[in-house]
N, CA, C and O of each residue as an XYZ file, in Angstrom:
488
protein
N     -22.188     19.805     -2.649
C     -22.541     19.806     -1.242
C     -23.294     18.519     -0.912
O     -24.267     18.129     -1.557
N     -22.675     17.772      0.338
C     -23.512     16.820      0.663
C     -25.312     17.215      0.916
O     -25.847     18.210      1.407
N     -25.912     15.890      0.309
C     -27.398     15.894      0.739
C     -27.810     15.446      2.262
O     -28.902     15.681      2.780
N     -26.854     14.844      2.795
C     -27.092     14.772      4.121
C     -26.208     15.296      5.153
O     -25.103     14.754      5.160
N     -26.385     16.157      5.981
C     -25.330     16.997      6.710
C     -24.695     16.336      7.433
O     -23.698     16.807      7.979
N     -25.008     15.342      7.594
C     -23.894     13.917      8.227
C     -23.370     13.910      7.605
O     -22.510     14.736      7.914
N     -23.037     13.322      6.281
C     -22.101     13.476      4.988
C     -21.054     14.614      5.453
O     -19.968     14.340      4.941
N     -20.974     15.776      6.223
C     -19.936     16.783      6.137
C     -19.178     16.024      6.853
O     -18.114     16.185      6.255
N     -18.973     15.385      7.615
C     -17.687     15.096      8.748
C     -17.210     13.470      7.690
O     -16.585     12.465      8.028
N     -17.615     13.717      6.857
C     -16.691     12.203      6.205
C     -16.227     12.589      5.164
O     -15.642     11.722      4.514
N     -16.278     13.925      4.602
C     -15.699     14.837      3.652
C     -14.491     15.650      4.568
O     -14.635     16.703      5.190
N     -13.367     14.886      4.453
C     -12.198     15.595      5.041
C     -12.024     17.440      4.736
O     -11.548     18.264      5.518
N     -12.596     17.690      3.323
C     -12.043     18.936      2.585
C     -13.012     19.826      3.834
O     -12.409     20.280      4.806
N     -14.025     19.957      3.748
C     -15.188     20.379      4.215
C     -14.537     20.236      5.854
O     -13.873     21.041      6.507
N     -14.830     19.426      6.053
C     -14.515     19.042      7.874
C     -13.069     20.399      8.534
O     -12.885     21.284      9.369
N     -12.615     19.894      7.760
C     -10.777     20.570      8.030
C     -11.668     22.095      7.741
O     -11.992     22.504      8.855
N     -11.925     22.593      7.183
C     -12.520     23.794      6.730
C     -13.669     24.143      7.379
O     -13.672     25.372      7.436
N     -14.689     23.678      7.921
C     -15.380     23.911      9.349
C     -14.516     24.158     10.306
O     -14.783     25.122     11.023
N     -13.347     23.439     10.574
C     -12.615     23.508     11.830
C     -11.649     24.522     12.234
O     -11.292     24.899     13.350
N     -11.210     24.980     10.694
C     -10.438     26.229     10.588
C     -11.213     27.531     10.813
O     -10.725     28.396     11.540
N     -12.488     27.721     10.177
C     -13.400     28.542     10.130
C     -14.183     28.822     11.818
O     -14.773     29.795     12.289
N     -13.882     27.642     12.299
C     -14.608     27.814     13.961
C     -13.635     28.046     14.726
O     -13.883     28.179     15.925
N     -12.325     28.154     14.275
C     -11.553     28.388     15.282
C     -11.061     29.796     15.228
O     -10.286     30.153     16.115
N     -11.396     30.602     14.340
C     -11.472     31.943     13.763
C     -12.309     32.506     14.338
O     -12.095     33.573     14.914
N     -14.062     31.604     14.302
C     -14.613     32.492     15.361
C     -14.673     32.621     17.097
O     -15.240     33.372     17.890
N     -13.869     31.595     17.182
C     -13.916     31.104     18.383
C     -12.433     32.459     19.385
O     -12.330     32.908     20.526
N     -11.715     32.573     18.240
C     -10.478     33.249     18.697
C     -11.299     34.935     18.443
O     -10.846     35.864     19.111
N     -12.160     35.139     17.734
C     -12.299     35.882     17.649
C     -13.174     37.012     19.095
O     -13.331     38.229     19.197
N     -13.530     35.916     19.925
C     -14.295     36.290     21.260
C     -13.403     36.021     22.223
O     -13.788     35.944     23.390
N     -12.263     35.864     21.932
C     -11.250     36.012     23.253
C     -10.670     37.019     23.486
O     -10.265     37.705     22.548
N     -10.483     37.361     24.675
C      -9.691     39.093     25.216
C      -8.087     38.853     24.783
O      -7.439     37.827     24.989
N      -7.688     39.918     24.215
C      -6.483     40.670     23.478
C      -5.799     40.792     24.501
O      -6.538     41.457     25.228
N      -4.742     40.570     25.138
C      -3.441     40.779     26.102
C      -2.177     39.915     25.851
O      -2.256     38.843     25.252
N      -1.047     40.396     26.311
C       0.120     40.029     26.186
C       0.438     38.509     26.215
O       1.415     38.009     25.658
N      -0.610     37.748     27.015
C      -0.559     36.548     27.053
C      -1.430     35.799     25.928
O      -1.228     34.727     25.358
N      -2.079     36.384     25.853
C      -3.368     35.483     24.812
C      -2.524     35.573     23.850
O      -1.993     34.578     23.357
N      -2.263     36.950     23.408
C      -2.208     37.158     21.758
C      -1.225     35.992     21.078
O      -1.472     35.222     20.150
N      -0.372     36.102     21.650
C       1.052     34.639     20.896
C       0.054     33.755     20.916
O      -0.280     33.437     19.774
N      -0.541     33.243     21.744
C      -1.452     31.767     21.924
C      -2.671     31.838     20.577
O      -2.784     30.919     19.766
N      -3.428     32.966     20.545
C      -3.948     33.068     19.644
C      -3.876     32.834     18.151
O      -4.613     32.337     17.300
N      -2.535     33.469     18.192
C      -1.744     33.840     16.827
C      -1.332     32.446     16.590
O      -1.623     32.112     15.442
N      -0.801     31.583     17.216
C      -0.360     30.323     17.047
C      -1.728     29.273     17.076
O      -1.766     28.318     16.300
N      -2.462     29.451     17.716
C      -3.657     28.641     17.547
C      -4.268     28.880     15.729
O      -4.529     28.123     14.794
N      -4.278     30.001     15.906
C      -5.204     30.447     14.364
C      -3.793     29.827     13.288
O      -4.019     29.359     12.172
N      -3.060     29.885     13.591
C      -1.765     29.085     12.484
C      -1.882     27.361     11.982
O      -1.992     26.731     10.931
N      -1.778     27.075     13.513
C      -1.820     25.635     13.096
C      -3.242     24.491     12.781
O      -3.340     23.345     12.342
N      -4.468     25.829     13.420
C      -5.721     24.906     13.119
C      -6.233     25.328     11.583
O      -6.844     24.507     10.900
N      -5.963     26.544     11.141
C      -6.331     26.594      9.974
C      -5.325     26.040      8.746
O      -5.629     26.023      7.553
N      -4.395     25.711      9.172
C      -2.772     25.163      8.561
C      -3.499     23.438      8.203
O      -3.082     22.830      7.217
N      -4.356     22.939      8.924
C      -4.795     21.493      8.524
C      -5.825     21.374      7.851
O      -6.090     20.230      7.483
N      -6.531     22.221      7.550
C      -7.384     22.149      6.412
C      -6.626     22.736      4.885
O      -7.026     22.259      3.822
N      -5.569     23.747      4.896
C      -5.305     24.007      4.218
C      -4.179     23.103      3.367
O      -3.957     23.384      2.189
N      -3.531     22.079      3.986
C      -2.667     20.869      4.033
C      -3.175     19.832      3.591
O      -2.656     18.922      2.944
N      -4.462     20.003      4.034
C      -5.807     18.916      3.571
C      -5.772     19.070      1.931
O      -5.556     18.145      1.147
N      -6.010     20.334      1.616
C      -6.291     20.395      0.308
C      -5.145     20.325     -0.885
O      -5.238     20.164     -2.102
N      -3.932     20.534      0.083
C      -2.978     20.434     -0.877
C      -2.878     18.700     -1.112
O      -2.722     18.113     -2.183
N      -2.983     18.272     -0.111
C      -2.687     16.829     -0.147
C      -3.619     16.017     -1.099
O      -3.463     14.991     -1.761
N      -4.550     16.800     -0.923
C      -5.681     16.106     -2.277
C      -5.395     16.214     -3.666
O      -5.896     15.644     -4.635
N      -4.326     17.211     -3.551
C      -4.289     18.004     -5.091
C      -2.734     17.679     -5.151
O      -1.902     18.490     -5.559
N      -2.428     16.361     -4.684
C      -0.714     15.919     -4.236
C      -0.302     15.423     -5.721
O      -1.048     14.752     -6.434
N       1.415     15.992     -6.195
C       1.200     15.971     -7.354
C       1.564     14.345     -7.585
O       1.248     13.571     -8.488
N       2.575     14.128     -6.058
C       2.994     12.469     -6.306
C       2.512     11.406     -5.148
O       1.470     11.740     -4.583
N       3.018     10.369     -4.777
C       2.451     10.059     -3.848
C       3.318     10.537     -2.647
O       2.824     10.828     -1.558
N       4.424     10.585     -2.880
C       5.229     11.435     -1.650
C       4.613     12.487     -1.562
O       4.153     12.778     -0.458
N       4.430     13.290     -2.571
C       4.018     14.850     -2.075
C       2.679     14.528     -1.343
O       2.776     15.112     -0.263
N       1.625     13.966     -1.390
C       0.795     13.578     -0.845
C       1.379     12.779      0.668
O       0.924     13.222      1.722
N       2.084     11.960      0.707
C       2.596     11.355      2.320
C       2.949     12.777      2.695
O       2.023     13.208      3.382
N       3.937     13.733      2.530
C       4.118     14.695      2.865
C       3.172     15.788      3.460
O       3.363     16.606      4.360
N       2.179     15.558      2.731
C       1.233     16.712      3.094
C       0.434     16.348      4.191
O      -0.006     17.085      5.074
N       0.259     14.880      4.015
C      -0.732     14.576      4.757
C      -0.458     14.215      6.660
O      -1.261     14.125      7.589
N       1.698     14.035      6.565
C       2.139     13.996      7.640
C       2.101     15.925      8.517
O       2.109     16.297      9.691
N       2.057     16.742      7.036
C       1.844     18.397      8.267
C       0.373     18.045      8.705
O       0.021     17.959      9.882
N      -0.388     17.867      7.689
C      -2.081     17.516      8.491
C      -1.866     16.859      9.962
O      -2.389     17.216     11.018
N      -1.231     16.125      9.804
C      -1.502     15.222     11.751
C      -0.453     16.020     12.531
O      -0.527     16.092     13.758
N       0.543     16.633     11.823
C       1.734     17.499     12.936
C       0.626     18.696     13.060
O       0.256     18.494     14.217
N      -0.042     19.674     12.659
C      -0.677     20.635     13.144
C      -1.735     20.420     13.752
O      -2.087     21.148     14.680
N      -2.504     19.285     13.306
C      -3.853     19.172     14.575
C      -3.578     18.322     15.486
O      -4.563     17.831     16.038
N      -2.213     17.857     15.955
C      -1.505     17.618     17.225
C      -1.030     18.696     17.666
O      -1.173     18.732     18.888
N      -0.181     20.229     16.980
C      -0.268     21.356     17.607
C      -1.050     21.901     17.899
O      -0.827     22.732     18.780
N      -2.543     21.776     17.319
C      -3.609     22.602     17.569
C      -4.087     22.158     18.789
O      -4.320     23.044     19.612
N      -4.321     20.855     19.161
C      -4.621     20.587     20.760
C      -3.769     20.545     21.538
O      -4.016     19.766     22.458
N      -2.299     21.329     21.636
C      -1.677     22.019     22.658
C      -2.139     23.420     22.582
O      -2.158     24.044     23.643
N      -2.445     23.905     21.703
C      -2.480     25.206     21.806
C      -4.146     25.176     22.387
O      -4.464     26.254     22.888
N      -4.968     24.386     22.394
C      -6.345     24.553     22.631
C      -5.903     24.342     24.718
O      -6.161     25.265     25.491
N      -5.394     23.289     25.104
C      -4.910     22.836     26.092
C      -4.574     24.589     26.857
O      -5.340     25.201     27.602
N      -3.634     24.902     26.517
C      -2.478     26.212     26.647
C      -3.629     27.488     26.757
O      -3.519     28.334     27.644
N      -4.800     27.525     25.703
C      -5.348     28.462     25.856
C      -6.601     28.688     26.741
O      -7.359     29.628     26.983
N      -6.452     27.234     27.159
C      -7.890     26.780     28.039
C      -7.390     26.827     29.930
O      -8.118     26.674     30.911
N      -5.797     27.115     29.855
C      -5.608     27.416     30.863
C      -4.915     29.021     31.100
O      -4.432     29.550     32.100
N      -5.108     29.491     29.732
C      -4.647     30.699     30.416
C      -6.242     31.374     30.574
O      -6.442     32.060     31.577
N      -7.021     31.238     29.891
C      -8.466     31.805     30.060
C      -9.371     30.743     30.373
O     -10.176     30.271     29.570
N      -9.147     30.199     32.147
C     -10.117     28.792     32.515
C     -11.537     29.115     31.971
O     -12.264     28.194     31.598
N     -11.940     30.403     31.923
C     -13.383     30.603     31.875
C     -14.134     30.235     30.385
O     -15.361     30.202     30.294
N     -13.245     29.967     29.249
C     -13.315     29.356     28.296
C     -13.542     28.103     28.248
O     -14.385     27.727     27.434
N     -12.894     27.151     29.056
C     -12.127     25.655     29.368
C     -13.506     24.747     28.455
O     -13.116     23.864     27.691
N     -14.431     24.889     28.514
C     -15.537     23.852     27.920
C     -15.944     24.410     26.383
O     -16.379     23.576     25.589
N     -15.802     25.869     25.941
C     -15.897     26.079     24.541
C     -14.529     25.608     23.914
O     -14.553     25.245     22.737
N     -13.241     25.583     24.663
C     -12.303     25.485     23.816
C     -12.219     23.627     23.816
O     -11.858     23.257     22.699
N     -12.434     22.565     24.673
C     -12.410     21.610     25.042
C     -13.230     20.979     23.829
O     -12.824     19.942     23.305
N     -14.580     21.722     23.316
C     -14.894     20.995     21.907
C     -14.091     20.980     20.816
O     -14.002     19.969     20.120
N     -13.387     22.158     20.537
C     -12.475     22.259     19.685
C     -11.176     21.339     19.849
O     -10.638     20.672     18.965
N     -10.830     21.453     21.081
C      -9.868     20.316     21.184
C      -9.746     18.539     20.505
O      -8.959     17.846     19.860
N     -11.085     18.443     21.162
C     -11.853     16.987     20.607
C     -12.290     17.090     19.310
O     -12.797     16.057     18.872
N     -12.234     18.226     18.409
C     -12.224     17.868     17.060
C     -10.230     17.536     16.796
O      -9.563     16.510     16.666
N      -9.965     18.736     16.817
C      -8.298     18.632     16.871
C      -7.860     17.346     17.333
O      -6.711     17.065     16.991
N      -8.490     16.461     18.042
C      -8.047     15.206     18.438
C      -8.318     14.304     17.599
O      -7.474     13.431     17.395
N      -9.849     14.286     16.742
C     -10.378     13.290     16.029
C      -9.683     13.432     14.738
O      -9.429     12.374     14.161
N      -9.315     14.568     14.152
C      -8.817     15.146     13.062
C      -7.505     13.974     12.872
O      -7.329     12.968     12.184
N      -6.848     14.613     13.733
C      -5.323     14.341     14.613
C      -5.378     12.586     14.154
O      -5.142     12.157     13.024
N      -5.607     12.082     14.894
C      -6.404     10.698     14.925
C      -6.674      9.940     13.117
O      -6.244      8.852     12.734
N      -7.346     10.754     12.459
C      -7.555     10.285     11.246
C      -6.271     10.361     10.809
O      -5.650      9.358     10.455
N      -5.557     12.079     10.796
C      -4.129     11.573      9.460
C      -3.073     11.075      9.945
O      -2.003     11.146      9.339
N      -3.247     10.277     11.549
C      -2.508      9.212     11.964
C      -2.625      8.061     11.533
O      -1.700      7.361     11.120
N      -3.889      7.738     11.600
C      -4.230      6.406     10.678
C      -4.673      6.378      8.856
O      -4.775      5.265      8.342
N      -4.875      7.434      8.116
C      -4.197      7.814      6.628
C      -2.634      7.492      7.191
O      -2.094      6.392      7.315
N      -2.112      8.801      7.480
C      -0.405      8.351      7.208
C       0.248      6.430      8.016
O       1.101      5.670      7.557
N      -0.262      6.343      8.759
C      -0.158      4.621      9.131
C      -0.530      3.914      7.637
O       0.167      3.014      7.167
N      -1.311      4.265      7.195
C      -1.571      3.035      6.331
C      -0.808      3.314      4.908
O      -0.575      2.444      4.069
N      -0.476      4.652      4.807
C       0.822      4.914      3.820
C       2.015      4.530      4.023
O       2.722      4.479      3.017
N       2.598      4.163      5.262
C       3.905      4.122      5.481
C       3.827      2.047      5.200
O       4.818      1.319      5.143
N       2.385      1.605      5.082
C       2.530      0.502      5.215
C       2.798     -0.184      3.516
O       3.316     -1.299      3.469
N       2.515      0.355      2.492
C       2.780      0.667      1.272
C       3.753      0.728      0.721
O       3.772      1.055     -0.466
């Protein structure tokens, strides 16, 4: 465990795994109906899907399997901020708790764009 809790957001393993874990609780205080639930169900898929992608990619057995892993990492936390988008307008009254989550999903997003950029340059 990092000694300085700044240290967590530059530890990808950790970070991706805060983000999965908050979006669990975050889904977990939203109202149950015909509309949410798909949105839900698909939100909780693809944000916890990038930490878990995270770790495979660390544990990549080649370097492809690693480019590989690390291209689902940026395809799901680019799905995860549609689905944050999608769920922030079907329940506006959310719009600013889900809007942080988004802006992680963006920064996330953002990093294994520029990891996978600098692999493809290799």
């Amino acid at each position: 465990m990092p000694n300085n809790p700044n240290d967590k957001i530059y530890n990808l393993e950790e970070r991706t795994a805060m983000f999965g874990e908050k979006i669990v609780i975050f889904c977990k205080k939203l109202p149950k109906d015909t509309i949410t639930l798909p949105i839900i169900s698909q939100l909780i898929r693809s944000g916890t899907s990038v930490g878990a992608n995270y770790c495979e990619a660390d544990d990549a057995e080649s370097k492809n399997d690693f480019k590989h892993k690390i291209g689902i990492c940026k395809k799901e936390s680019r799905e995860t901020k549609y689905w944050f988008r999608i769920i922030a307008t079907a329940l506006p009254e959310i719009k600013d708790e889900a809007r942080i989550l988004w802006q992680e999903a963006r920064e996330l997003n953002l990093i294994f764009n520029s990891i996978n950029n600098k692999l493809k340059k290799k």
